[in-house]
N, C-alpha and C positions, 0 to 999 in steps of 0.2 A: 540395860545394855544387851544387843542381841547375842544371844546364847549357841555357839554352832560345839556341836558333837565329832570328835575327831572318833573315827570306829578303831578299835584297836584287835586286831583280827591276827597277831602274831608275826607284825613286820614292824621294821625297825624305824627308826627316823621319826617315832612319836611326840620330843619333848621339844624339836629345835624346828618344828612344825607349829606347837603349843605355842611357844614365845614368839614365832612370826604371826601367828594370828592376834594375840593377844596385845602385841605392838600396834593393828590397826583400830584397836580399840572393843575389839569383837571379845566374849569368854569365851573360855576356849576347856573345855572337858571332854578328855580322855576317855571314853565308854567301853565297854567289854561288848562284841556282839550281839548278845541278848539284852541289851538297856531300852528300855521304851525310846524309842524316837519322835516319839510324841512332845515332846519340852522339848526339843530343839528346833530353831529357829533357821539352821544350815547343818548341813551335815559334812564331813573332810573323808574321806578316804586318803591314806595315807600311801607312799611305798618306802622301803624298798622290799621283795620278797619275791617269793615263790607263786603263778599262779593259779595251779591244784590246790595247794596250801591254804593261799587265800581262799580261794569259792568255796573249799570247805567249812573254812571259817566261819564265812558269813552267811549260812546256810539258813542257821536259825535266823538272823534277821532280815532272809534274804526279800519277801514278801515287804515286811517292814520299809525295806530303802522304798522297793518299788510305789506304794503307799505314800510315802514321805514326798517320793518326787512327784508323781503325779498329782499331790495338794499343791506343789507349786513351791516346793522350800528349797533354795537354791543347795547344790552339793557341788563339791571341789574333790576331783579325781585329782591325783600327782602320780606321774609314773607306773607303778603296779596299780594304783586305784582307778586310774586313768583307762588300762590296758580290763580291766574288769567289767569296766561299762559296753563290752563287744561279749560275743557270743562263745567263743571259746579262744584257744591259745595253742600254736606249736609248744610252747613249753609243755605240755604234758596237758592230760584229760581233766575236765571238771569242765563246769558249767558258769559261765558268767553273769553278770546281772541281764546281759540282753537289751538296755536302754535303747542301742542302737544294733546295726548288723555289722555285720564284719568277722575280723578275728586278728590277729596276735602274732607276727612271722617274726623271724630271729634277723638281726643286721647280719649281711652277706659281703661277701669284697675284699679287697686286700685293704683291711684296717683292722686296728684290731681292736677286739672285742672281750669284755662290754665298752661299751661306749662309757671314756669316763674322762670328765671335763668341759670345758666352756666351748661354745659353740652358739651360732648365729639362729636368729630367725628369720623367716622369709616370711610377711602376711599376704595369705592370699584375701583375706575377707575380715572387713571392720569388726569386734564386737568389743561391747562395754568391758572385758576382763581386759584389753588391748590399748585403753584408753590410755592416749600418752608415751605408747609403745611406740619406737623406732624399727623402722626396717634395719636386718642386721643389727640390734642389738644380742649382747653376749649374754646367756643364760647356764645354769650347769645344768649337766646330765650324769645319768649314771645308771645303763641301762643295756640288756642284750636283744630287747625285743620293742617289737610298735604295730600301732595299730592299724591296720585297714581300714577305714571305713568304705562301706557298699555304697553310705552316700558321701559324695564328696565336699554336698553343700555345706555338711559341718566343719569343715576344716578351715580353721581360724591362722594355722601357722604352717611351714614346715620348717623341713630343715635338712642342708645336705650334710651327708656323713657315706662316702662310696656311691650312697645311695639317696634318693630322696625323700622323707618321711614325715610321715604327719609327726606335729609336734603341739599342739593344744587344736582343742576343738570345744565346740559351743554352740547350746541349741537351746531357747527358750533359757529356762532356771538350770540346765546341767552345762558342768564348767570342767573341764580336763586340761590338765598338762602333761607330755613327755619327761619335760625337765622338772627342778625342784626349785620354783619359786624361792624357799624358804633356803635355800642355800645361795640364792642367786643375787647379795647383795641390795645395793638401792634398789632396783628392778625389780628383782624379786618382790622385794615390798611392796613397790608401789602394784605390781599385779594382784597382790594379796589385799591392799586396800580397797583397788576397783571389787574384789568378791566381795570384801564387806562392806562397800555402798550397794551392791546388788540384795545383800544381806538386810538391809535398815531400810528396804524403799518397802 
C-alpha cells in the first residue's frame, strides 16, 4: 500500500488529515521534519499555521522535500502547505520551499477575515486532482492569506472572496490546495482520492 508522509512542522489539523488520507486507501504517517523522506512514496504538507514558523520548521528538511519532488514523488500542499511552495509571505520573513515563484498577500476588502467557511470553486484549467470536480462546487476554507503565482499557468482553481484568489494549483507531481480537502466533506474525498491514484500510478 502506498506510503505518503504527512510532515509535521508544528501546525495543527494533523490527525483529521491522517484519517482522510487513509480513507483513500493510502498510509498515512505523521513524520517530524528531520525523517528520511526517502520511504515515502508521497509526501502532505499540512495547515493550518504560521508561515515564519513553518519555513522554520522545515528548514532541516527543507533540501530533502526539494530532492523528494524533483524524483518525481507526488506532494499535497493544503492551505499553509500550499502557501509554502511560493517564495516568501506578507505574513512575516522566512524563506519558502521556492517550488514555484510568487508570494503570499493577505485577503483585503470589506469581508471579513480570516476567511472561514464554505465557498465555491471556479476551474480555470483541467488537472487529474479535479477529476470529477464541478464548477462551483462548495469546499472549506480557513485562511488570512493566498498565493500569487508569477505563473498563472498553474492555477487549477479559484475563488471569489471580495477578491479573486488562486485556490489549488498543479504542475507535474506538486498538488496545492487553499481550502481543506479533508474537512470538505464527499468532495473533499473525492479530491483526496484523485492524489492517491496520482500516488499508486
Amino acid at each position: 500500500m502506498p506510503q505518503v508522509f504527512i510532515v509535521d512542522y508544528g501546525v495543527g489539523n494533523l490527525l483529521s488529515l491522517k484519517f482522510a488520507l487513509e480513507k483513500t486507501g493510502l498510509t498515512a504517517k505523521i513524520t517530524p521534519p528531520t525523517k528520511n523522506l526517502k520511504d515515502a512514496d508521497a509526501i502532505a504538507l499540512p495547515g493550518v499555521g504560521n508561515f515564519t514558523a513553518a519555513a522554520k520548521a522545515l528548514e532541516p528538511v527543507k533540501q530533502a522535500l526539494v530532492d523528494a519532488v524533483e524524483a518525481g514523488k507526488p506532494i499535497l500542499g493544503i492551505c499553509l502547505g500550499l502557501q509554502l511552495y511560493f517564495e516568501d509571505s506578507e505574513e512575516g520573513p522566512g524563506e519558502g520551499l521556492a517550488f514555484f515563484k510568487g508570494r503570499n498577500v493577505r485577503l483585503t476588502g470589506p469581508v471579513k477575515v480570516p476567511h472561514m467557511g464554505w465557498n465555491t470553486l471556479q476551474k480555470v484549467r483541467e488537472n487529474e486532482l479535479l477529476d470529477g470536480v464541478e464548477d462551483d462546487t462548495y469546499v472549506y476554507f480557513v485562511h488570512s492569506l493566498y498565493p500569487v503565482p508569477a505563473d498563472k499557468s498553474i492555477v487549477c482553481t479559484q475563488t471569489e472572496y471580495a477578491q479573486t484568489f488562486t485556490s489549488a494549483v498543479a504542475s507535474r507531481n506538486i498538488f496545492g490546495t487553499q481550502f481543506h480537502p479533508e474537512k470538505s466533506g464527499d468532495l473533499g474525498l473525492k479530491i483526496l482520492q484523485n492524489f492517491a491514484r496520482a500516488v499508486a500510478r
